[in-house]
C-alpha positions as CSV (number, residue, x, y, z in Angstrom):
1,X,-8.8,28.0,-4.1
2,X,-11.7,27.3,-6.2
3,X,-15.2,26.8,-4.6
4,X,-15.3,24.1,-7.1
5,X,-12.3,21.8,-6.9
6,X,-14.5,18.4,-7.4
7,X,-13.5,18.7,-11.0
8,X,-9.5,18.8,-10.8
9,X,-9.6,15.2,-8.7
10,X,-11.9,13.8,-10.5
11,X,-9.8,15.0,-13.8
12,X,-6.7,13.2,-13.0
13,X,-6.1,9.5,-13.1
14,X,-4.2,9.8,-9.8
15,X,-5.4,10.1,-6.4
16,X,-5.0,14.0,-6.2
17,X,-4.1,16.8,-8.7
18,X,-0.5,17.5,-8.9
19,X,0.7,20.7,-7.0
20,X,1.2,22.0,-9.8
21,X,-2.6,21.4,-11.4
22,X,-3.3,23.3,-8.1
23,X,-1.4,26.1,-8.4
24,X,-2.6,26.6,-11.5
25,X,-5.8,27.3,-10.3
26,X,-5.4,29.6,-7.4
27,X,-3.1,32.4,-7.2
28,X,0.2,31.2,-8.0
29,X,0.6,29.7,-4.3
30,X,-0.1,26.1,-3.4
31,X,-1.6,24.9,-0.7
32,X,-0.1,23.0,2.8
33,X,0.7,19.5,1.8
34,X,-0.7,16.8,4.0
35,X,-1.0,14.5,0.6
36,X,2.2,13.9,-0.5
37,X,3.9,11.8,2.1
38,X,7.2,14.0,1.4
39,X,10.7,14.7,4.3
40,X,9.4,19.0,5.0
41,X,13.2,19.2,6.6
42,X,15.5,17.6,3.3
43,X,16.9,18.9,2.0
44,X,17.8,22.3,4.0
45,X,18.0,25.6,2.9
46,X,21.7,25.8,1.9
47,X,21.3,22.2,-0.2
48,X,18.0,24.1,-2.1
49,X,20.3,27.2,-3.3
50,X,23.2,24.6,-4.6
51,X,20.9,23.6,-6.3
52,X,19.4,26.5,-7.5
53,X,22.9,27.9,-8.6
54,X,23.6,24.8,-10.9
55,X,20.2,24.7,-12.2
56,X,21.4,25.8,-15.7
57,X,24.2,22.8,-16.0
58,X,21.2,19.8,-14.2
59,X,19.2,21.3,-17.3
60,X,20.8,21.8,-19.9
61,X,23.2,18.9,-19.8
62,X,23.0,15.1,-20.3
63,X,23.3,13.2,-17.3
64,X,25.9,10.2,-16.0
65,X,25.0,6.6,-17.6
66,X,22.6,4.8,-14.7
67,X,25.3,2.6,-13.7
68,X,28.0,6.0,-13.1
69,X,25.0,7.1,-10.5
70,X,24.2,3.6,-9.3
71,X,27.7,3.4,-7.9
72,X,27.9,6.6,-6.2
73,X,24.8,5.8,-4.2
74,X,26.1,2.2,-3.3
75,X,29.6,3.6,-2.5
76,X,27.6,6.1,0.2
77,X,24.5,3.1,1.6
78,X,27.6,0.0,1.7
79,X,25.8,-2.0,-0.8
80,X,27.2,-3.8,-4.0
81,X,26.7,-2.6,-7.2
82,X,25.8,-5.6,-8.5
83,X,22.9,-6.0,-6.3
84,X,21.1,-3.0,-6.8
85,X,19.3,-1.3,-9.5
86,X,18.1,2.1,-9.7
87,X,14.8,3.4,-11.3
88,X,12.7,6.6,-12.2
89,X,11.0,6.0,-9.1
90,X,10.0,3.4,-7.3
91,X,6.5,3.1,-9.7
92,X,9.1,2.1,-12.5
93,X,10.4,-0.2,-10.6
94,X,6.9,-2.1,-9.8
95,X,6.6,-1.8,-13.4
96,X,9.2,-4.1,-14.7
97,X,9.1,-6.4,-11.9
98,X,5.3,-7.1,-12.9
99,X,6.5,-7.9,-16.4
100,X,9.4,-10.0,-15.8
101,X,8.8,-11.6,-12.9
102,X,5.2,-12.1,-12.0
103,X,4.1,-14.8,-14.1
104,X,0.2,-15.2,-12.7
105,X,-0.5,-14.2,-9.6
106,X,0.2,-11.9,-6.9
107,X,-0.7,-11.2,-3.2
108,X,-0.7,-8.3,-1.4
109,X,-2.7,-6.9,2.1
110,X,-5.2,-4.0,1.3
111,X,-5.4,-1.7,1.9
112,X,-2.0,-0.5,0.6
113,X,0.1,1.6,-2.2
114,X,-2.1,1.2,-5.4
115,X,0.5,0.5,-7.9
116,X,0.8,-2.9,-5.9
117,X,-3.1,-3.7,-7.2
118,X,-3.4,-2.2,-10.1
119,X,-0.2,-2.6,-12.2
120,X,-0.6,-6.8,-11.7
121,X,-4.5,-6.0,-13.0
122,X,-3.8,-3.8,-15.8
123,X,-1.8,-6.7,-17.4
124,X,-4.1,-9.8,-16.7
125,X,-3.0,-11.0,-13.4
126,X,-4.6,-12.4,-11.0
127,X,-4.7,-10.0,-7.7
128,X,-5.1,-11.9,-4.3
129,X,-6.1,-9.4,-1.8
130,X,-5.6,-10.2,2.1
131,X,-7.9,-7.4,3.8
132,X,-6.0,-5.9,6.6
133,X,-9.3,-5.4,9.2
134,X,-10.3,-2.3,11.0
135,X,-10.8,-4.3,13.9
136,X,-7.7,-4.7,14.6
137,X,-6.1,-1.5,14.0
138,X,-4.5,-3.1,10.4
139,X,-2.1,-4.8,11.9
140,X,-0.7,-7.5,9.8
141,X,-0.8,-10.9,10.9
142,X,1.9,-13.0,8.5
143,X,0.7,-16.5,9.8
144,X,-2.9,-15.8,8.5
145,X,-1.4,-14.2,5.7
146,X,0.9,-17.2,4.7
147,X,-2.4,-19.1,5.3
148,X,-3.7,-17.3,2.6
149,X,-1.3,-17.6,-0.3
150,X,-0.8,-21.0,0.2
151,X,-4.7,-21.5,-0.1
152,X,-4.6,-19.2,-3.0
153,X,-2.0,-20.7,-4.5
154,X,-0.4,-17.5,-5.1
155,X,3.3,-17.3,-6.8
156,X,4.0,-13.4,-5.7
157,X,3.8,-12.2,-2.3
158,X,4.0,-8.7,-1.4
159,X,4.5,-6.6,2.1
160,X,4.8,-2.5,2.5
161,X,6.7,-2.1,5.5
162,X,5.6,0.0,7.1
163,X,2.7,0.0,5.2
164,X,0.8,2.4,3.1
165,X,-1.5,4.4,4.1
166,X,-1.9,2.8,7.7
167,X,1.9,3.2,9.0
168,X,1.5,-0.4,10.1
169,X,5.1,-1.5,10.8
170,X,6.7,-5.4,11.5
171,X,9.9,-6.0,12.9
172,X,13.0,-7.5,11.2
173,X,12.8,-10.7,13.1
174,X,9.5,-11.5,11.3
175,X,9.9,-10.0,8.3
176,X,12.9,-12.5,7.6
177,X,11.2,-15.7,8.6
178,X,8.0,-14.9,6.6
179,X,10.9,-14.2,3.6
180,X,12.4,-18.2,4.4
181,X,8.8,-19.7,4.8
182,X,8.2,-18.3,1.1
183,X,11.1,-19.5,-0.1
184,X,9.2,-21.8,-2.5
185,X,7.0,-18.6,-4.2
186,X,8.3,-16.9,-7.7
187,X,9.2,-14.0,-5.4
188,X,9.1,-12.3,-2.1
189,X,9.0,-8.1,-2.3
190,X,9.5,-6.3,0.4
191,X,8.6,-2.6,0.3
192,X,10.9,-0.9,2.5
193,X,9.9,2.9,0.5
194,X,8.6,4.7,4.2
195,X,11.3,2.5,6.5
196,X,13.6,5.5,7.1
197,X,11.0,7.2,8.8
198,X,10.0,4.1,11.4
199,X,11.7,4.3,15.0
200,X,10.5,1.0,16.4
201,X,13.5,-0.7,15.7
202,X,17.4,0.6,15.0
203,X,17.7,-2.0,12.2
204,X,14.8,-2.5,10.7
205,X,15.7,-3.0,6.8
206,X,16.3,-6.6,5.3
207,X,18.6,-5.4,2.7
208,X,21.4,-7.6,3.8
209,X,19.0,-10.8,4.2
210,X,17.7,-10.3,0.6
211,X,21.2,-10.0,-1.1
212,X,21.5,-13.8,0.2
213,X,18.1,-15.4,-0.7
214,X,17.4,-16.2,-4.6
215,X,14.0,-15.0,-4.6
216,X,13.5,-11.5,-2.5
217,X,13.6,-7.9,-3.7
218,X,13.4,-5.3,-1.3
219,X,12.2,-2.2,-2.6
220,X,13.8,1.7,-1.3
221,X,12.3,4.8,-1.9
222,X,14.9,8.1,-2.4
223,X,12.2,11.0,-3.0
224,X,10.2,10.5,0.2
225,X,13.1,10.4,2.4
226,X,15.0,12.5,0.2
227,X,11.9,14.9,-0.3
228,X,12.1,15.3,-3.5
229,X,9.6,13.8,-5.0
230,X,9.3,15.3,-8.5
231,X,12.8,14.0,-9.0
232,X,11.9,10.5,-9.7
233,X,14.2,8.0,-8.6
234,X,14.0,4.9,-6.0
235,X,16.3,1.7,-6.0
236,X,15.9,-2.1,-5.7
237,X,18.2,-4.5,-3.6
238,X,18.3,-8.1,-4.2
239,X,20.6,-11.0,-5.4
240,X,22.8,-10.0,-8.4
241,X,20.7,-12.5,-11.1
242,X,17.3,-10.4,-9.6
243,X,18.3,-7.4,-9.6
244,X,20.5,-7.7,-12.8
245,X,17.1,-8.9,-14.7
246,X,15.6,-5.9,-14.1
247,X,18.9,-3.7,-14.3
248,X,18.6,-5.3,-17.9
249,X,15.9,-3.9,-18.6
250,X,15.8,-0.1,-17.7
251,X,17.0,2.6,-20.3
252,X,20.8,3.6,-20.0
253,X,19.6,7.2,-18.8
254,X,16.5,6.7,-17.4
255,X,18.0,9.1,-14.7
256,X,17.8,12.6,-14.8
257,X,20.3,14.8,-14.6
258,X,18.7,16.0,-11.1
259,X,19.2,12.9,-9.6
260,X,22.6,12.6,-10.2
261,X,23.2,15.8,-8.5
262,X,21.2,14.6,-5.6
263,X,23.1,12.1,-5.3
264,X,26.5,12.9,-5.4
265,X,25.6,16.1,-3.0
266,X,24.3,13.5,-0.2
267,X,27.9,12.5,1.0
268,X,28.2,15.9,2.0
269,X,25.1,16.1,4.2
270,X,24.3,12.9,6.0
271,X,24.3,14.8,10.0
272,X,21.5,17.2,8.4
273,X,19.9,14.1,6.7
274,X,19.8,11.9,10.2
275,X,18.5,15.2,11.9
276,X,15.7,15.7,9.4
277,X,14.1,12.1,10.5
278,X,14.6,12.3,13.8
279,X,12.3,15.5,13.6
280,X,9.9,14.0,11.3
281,X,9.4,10.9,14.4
282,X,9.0,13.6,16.5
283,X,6.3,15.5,14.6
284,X,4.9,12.4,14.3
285,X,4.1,12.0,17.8
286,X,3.2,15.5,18.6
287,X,0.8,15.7,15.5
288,X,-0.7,12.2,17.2
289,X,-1.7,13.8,20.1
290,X,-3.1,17.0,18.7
291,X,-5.6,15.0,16.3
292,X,-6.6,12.5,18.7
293,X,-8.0,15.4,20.5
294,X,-10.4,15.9,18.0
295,X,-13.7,14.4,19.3
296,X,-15.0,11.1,17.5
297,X,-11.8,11.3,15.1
298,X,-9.8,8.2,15.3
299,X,-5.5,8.6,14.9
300,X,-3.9,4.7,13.9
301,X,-0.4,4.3,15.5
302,X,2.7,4.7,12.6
303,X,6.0,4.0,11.9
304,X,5.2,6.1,8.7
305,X,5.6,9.7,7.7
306,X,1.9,10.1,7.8
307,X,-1.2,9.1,10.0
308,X,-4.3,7.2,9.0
309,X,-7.6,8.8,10.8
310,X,-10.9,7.5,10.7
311,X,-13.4,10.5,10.3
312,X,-16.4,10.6,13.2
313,X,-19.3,9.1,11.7
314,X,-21.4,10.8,9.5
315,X,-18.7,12.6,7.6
316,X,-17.6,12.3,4.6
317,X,-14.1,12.2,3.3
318,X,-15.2,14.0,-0.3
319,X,-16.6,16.9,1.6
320,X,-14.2,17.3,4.3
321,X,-11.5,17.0,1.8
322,X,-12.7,19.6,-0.7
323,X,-14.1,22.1,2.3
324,X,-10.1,21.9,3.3
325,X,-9.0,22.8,0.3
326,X,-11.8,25.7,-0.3
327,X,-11.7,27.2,2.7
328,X,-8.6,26.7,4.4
329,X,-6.1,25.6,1.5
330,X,-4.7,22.0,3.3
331,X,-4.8,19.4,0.8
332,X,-5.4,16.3,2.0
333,X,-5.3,12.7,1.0
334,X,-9.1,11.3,1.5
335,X,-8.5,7.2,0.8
336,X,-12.2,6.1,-0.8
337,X,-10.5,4.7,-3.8
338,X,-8.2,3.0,-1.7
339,X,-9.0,-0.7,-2.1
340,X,-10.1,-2.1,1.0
341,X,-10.2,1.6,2.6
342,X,-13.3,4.2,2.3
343,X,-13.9,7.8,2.4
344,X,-14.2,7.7,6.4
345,X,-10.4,7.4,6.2
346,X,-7.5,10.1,5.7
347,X,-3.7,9.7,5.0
348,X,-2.6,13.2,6.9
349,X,1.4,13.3,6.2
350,X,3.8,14.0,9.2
351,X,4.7,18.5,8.8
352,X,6.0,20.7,11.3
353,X,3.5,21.8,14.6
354,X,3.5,25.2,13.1
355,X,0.8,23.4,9.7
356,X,-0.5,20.6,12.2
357,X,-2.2,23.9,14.3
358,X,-3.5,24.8,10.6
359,X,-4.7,21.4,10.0
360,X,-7.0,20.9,13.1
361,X,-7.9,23.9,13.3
362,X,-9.4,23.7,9.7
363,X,-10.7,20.4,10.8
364,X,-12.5,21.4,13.9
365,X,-14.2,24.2,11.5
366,X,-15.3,21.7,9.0
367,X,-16.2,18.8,11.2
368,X,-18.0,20.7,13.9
369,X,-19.7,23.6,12.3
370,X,-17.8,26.3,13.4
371,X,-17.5,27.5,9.8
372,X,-20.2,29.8,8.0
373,X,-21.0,26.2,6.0
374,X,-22.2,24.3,8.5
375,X,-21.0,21.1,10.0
376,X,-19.9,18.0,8.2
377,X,-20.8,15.9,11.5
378,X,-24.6,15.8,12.2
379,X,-25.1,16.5,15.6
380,X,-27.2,13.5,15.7
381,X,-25.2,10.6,13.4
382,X,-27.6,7.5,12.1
383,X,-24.5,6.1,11.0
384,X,-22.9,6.8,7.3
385,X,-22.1,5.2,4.2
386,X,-18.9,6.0,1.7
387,X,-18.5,6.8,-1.8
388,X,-15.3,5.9,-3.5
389,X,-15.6,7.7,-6.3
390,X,-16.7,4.3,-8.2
391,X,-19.7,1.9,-7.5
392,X,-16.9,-1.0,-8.0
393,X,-14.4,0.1,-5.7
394,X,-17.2,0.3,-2.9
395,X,-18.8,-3.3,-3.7
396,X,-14.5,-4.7,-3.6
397,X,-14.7,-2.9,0.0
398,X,-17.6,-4.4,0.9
399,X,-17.0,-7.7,0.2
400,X,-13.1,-7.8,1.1
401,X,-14.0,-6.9,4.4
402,X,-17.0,-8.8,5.3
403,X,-16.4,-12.1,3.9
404,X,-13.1,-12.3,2.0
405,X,-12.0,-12.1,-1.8
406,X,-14.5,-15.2,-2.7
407,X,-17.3,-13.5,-2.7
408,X,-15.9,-10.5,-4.9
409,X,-14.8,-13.2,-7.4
410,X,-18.3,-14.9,-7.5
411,X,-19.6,-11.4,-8.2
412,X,-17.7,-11.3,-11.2
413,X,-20.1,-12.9,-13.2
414,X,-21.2,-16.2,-14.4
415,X,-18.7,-18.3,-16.6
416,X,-15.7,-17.0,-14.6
417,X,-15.3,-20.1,-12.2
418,X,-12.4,-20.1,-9.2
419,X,-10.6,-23.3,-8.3
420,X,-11.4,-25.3,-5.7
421,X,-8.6,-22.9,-3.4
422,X,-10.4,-19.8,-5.2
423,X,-14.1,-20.7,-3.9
424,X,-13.2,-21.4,-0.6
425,X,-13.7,-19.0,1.9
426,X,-10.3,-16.8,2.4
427,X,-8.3,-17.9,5.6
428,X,-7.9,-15.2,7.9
429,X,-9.6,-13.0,5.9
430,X,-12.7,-12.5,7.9
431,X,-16.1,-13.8,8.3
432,X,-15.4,-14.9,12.2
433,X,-12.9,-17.9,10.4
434,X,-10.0,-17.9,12.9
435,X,-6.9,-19.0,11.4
436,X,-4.1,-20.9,14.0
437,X,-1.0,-19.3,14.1
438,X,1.7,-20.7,11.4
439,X,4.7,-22.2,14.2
440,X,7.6,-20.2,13.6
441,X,5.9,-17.2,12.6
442,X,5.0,-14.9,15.4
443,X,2.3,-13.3,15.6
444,X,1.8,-9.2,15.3
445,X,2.1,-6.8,18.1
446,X,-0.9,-5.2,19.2
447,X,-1.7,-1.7,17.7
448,X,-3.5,0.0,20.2
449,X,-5.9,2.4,18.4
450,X,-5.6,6.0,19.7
451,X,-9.1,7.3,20.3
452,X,-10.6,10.3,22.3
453,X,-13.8,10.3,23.9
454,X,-16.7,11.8,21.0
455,X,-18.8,15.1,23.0
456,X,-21.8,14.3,25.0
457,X,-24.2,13.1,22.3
458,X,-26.4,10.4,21.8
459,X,-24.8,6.9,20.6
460,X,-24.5,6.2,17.2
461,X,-26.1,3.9,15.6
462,X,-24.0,0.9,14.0
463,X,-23.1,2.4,10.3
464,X,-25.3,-0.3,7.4
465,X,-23.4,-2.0,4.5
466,X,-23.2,-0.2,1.5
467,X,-25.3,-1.5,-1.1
468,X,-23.7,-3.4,-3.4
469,X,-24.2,-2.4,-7.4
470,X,-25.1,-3.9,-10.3
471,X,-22.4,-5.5,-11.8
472,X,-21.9,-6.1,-15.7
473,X,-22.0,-9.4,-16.4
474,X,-18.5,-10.2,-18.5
475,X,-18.6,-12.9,-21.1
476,X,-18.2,-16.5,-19.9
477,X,-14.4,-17.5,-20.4
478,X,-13.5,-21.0,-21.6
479,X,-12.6,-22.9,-18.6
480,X,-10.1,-25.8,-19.6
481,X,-11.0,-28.3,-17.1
482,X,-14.0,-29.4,-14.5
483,X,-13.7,-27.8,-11.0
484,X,-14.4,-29.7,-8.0
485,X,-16.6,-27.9,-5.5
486,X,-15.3,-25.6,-2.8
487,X,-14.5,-26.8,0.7
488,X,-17.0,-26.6,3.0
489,X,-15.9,-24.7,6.4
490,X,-17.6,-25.1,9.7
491,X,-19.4,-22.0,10.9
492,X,-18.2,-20.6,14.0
493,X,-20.2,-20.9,17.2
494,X,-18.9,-18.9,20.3
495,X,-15.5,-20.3,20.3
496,X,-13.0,-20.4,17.7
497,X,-13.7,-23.0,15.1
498,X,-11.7,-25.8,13.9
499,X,-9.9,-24.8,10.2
500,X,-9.9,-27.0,7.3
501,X,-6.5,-28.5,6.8
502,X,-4.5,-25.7,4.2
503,X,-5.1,-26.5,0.2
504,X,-1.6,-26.1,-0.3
505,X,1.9,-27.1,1.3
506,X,0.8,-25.6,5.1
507,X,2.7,-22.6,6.3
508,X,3.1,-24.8,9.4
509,X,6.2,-26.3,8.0
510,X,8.0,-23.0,8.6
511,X,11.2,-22.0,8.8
512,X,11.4,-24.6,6.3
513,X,9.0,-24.7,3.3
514,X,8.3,-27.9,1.9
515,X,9.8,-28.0,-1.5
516,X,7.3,-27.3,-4.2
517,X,6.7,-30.2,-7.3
518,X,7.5,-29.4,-10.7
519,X,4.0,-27.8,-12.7
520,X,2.4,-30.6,-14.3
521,X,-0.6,-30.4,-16.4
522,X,-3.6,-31.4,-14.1
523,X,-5.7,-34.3,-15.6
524,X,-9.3,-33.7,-16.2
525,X,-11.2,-35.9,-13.2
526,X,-13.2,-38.8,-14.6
527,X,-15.0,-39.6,-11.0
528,X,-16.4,-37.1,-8.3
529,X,-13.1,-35.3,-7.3
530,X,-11.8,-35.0,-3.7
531,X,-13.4,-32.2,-1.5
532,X,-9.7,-30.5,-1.9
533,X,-7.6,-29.9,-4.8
534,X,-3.9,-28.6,-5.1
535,X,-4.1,-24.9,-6.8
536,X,-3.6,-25.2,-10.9
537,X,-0.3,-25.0,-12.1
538,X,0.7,-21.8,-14.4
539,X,0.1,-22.0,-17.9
540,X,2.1,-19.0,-18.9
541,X,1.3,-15.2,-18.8
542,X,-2.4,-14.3,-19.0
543,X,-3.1,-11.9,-22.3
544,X,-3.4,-8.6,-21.3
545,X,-7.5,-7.7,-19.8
546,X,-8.3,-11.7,-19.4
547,X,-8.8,-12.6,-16.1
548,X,-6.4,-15.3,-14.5
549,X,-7.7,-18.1,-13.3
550,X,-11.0,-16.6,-12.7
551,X,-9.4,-13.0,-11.3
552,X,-10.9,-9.7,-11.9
553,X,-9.5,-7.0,-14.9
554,X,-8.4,-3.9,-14.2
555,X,-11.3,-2.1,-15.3
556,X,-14.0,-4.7,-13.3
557,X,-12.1,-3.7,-10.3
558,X,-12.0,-0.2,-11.4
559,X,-15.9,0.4,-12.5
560,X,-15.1,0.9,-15.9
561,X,-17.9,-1.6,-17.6
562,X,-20.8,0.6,-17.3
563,X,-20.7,1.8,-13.7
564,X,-21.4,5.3,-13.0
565,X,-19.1,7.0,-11.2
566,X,-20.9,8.1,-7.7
567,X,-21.7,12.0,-6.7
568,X,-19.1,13.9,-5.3
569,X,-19.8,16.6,-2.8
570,X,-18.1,18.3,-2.2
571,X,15.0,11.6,8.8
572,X,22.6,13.7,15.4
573,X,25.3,14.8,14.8
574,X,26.8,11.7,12.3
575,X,30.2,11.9,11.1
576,X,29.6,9.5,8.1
577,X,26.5,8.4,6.4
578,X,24.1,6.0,8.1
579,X,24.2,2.1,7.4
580,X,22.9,0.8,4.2
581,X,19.5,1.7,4.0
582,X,18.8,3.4,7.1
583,X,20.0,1.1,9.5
584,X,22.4,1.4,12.7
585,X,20.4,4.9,13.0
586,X,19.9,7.1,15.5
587,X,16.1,7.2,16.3
């Protein structure tokens, strides 16, 4: 590879340059794939030379009408047509359901995939963000997240499971009563795209739960699981009017000719597709072990086809990433323009033992000096900040992780007020504000944080904030109505504190949600208002780049008003195909 590969990252607008950008550049031979979360074992051999064979026909060829492919893959998962719509991947997918069916608002834990930020941003929502915390290994707790839409008022609610890039998985049992306790929200979306890969549970998907509930779409990836990636194609499951809205909406052959040949092969090959994922779990585990014997590196338990390490302190995931790809040719996925992650983190994907030997033993080279460049760990670490790659992403870190999404908000600039639910500190997100559990709702199982004991060395030091930047003031937005101040909470002192009462109907009530009043205009208060207000009812879409109800854009998230961007240096033996969606599997 290059010496200089900075340039081809910071060329593209996704996370990493396409293989085939990096082929490109070297030799005509890529290099080992720990970035694209992708099945190594599906399809096999024998399935890759079918293919090969018909190439010509896939090609040259118009493909089956959607709805022709739609109902072979139903016919082989057990689901009803009706309830399921197929896309060019699931990013197609997220696409329409953003227009159609997320009127304002929409929450989702960070960090997570980035199409679940930024596609609500890029047309006008507003983009609640519940920071998952380091602290405790990501997990996600869904009582303090229910907590936190209901104070936010949010419409949308989102959940990866597992999620992306952390692996952090929740059973079935709780996925399904935080889908009831919703049932008041515009919409529930579960994304089940890494599920096949988790072993925690043998039925983990809520497929059949969401077919029955007028408000839920669960989301399915094919090419991870499938690995087959540049194929494009994923599927939604929810109630026939859901997912007939959307199947309304997609082009009669958005599907490629490849994907119908996928398939209609997979009948033919579900024993080699239930042995490819029991190896990937397996891999899983062994590749677990071998980097949490790297000193001061820290492995986060999965249920994912990928791990999510913490880099020792003083490294930096820029350099350790582009030193990979120089020097050793492993591309890697380095999370600094994550939101709510930073450049300390990597997403490492799950590959045979034989690239996992490669893999440390190009990290032990780069983090510990055994290389002729040096290494990336001082000896002697003082502690380290993180770039992103943008000054904006880094302040959003910052703040989403200290003190919840207020603060970024208030940082957006004068004339840009939040309601009263807004400007309130966010529940559970932080800031030492303890949020009682949500009865009915059970609470997350620990993740217990895999960690090796660092070389003799001298202690770090405690790592200091970043600094936040200078932020473009926006102009002020007309704001239709006076805003009472927000709530004041206690500060905590030693024990937990006592939580204000919730701003909106409490996520106490579950299983059953208290039914939600029809929007009505609120009137403009002619008297000091109450400390608390009821969140504002929708008005209607936002225009595209206005913020909602005192959100962020797209590009204020993104650094794209003035900011510089910051230096870079550097799925045995089954005689039929599994249940619908993965589930009665073998793990």
């Amino acid at each position: 590879m290059p010496d200089n590969v900075t340039s081809l990252f910071r060329s593209t607008a996704a996370h990493s340059p396409s293989m085939a950008a990096l082929t490109r550049e070297s030799d005509g031979a890529g290099p080992v794939d720990f970035c694209i979360p992708c099945n190594p074992y599906f399809p096999t051999p024998a399935m890759f030379e079918e293919l090969a064979a018909r190439l010509r026909d896939i090609i040259t060829y118009y493909p089956s009408s959607a709805d022709t492919i739609t109902a072979e893959l139903c016919s082989l998962l057990r689901l009803p047509p009706q309830c399921v719509a197929m896309g060019n991947g699931s990013t197609e997918l997220i696409t329409w359901i953003d227009h159609l069916l997320v009127r304002e608002s929409l929450a989702v834990p960070v960090p997570t995939f980035g199409r679940w930020t930024d596609q609500p941003m890029e047309t006008g929502k507003r983009v609640d963000m519940f920071p998952l915390q380091e602290s405790s290994g990501f997990a996600l707790d869904l009582a303090q997240y229910a907590e936190f839409i209901r104070a936010r008022g949010t419409r949308v609610a989102v959940i990866c499971n597992p999620n992306n890039p952390d692996g952090g998985f929740l059973h079935k049992h709780a996925v399904v009563q935080f889908m009831d306790a919703m049932a008041d929200l515009d919409l529930v979306v579960i994304d089940e795209s890494f599920l096949e890969f988790a072993d925690a549970e043998n039925e983990p998907s809520v497929v059949q739960e969401a077919m029955l509930r007028p408000n839920v779409i669960v989301l399915r990836s094919l090419g991870k699981n499938f690995g087959l990636h540049g194929i494009r194609f994923g599927y939604l499951v929810a109630n026939p009017a859901l997912a007939g809205r959307v199947g309304s909406m997609l082009p009669k052959w958005n599907l490629n000719s490849f994907a119908e040949y996928v398939v209609f092969m997979l009948k033919e090959h579900g024993a080699e597709y239930a042995q490819s994922l029991h190896q990937v779990r397996r891999d899983r585990m062994d590749m677990s072990g071998q980097l949490s014997s790297l000193p001061g590196l820290t492995v986060y338990p999965s249920q994912g086809n990928f791990l999510f390490v913490r880099l020792p302190v003083g490294a930096e995931g820029t350099v350790v990433r582009d030193r990979l790809l120089t020097e050793h040719r492993i591309l890697v996925r380095e999370c600094g323009n994550k939101i709510g992650s930073s450049s300390r983190f990597l997403r490492l994907v799950v590959r045979p033992q034989v690239d996992v030997r490669r893999l440390v033993s190009g990290l032990e080279q780069v983090l510990y000096g055994t290389s002729r460049r040096g290494a990336a760990v001082p000896e002697q670490a003082t502690g380290t900040g993180y770039s992103s790659g943008t000054a904006a992403v880094d302040r959003l870190v910052s703040e989403t992780n200290g003190a919840g999404t207020h603060g970024l908000a208030q940082a957006a600039g004068a004339g840009m007020p939040l309601p009263a639910a807004a400007s309130a500190p966010a529940v559970g997100a932080g800031g030492g504000m303890p949020v009682p559990a949500a009865a009915g709702l059970p609470q997350p199982e620990a993740r217990p944080v895999v960690r090796e004991t660092p070389r003799p060395q001298p202690v770090p030091q405690p790592a200091p904030q970043p600094v936040a930047q200078p932020v473009p003031q926006p102009a002020p937005q007309p704001v239709p109505q006076q805003l009472p101040p927000p709530v004041a909470f206690p500060e905590p002192a030693g024990q937990p504190a006592p939580v204000a009462p919730p701003l909106a109907p409490a996520a106490a009530a579950f299983p059953t949600p208290a039914p939600m009043p029809a929007p009505m205009p609120a009137p403009v208060p002619t008297q000091a208002p109450a400390p608390v207000q009821a969140p504002l009812p929708s008005t209607g879409p936002t225009p595209p780049g206005v913020p909602a109800r005192g959100g962020l854009t797209a590009a204020q998230v993104r650094g794209t008003d003035g900011l510089s961007m910051a230096p870079a240096t550097g799925w045995p033996g089954a005689q039929s195909w599994p249940e619908a969606a993965g589930m009665g599997q073998a793990g």
